[in-house]
N, C-alpha and C positions, 0 to 999 in steps of 0.2 A: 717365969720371967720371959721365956726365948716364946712361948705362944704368947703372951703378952705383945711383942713387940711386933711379931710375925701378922697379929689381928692388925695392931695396930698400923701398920706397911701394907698390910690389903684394903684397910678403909682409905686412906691416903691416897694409893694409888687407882683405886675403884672412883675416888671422888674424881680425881684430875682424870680419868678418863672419862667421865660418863661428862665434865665440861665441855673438854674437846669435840665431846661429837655433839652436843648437844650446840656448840659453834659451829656447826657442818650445815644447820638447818636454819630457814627463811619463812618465817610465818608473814601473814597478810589477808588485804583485804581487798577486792578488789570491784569496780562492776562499770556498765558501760552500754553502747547503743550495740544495737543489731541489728541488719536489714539483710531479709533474708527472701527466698526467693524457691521454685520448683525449677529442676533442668530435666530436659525433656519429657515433659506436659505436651499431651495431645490438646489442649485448650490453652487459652491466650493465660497469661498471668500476670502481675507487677508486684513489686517489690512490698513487703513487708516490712515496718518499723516495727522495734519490737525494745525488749533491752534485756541484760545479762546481769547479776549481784554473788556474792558467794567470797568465800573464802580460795588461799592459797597457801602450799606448802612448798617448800625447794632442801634439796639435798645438794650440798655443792661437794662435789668429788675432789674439783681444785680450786682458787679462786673463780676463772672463769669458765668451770664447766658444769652444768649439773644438771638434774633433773626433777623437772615442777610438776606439781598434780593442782588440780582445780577442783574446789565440789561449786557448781555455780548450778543458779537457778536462774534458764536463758530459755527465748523463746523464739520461735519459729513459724515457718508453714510462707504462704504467701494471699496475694489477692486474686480472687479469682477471676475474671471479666467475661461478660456475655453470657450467655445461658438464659434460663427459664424465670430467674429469679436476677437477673441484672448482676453487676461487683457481689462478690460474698471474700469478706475477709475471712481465710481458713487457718487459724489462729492455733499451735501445738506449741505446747508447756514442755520443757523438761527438765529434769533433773541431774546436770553435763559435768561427766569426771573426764577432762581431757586431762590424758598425760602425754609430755613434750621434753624432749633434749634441749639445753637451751644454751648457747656458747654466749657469753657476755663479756665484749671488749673492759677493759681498762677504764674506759673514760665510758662508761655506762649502756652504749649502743649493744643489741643483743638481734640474735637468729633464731628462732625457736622449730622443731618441727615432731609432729607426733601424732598420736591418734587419739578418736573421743566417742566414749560410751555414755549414749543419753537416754534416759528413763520418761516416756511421756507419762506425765503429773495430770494433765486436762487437756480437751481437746475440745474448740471453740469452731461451729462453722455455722456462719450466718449470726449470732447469737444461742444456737442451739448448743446447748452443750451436752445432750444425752446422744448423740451419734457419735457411733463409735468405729471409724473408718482406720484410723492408723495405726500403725504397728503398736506395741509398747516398748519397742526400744527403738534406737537408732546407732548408728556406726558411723564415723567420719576419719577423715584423715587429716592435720592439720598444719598449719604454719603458719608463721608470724613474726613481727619485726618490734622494736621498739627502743624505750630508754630510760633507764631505773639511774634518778640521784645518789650523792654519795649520800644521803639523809633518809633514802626510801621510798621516794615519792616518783613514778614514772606514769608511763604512756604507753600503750600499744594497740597493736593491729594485726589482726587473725581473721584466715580466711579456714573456714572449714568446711570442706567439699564431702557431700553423703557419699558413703560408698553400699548402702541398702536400699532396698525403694520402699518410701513410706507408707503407701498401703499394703493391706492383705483385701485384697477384693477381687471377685470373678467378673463384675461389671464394667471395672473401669479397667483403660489400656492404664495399668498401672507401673510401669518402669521409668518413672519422675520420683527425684531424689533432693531430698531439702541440700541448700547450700546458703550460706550463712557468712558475710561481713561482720567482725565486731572489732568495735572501735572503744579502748578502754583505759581507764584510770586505777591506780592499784598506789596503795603502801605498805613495804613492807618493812618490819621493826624487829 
């Protein structure tokens, strides 16, 4: 009877705990524009349109502290101008797990700040897509502002500065670093 009751007090309290934390976490969805760009490019450049899609995850430590992870699939690179071959839009895929601290006021205004490891997926230049110039990963550093409903439904805005230089190449001055606007919609439930 006393292990009868004793299982029966660990399933009970194994369930109320595995609730509570299971109330700790912020699933979602989220995606959005990007314009993105090269900093210090020995050749002229301009802005690339692009956009971001993916999933998101949050741990909230208290109400308003926690910390988010992103699996997004967001895109990159910039336009290239002048040269031998006129504008070439130079177009990188990747595959972006930013994780970010992220303080969220009371009445839903937030700060977020953190770093982002991205996996390029494809690499687009000119319409060519068998050259293979860019790294396979990338490194950034991030932050961002915004504003999550009591319903789930927010806004925001992340800037993510490279901190690796996106080529590996012996021809080009390559110490030009992707840096990336994104401007997004998210719900989370």
């Amino acid at each position: 009877m006393k292990k009868l009751i004793l299982i029966a007090l660990v399933l009970v309290s194994t369930q109320s705990f595995s609730q509570s934390l299971l109330q700790k976490f912020e699933f979602g969805l989220k995606g959005g524009v990007n314009v993105s760009n090269f900093t210090n490019a020995n050749f002229p450049t301009d802005p690339l349109i692009g956009f971001n899609a993916g999933a998101t995850v949050a741990f909230k430590f208290t109400d308003n502290f926690m910390v988010q992870e992103d699996f997004l699939f967001s895109t990159g690179g910039a336009k290239i101008k002048g040269g031998k071959l006129g504008t070439q839009d130079l177009k990188l895929s990747y595959f972006s797990v930013p994780i970010v601290l992220k303080y969220r006021t009371n009445s839903g205004f937030y700060a977020e700040a953190g770093a982002q490891a991205a996996f390029k997926v494809k690499e687009d230049v000119g319409g060519l897509t068998d050259i293979k110039f860019a790294k396979k990963y990338d490194v950034g550093a991030v932050g961002g502002i915004g504003y999550q409903s009591k319903i789930g439904l927010g806004i925001g805005a992340r800037y993510v500065y490279g901190i690796q230089k996106v080529f590996d190449s012996n021809t080009l001055v390559n110490d030009f670093k992707n840096n990336t606007i994104q401007a997004n919609i998210f719900y989370v439930f």
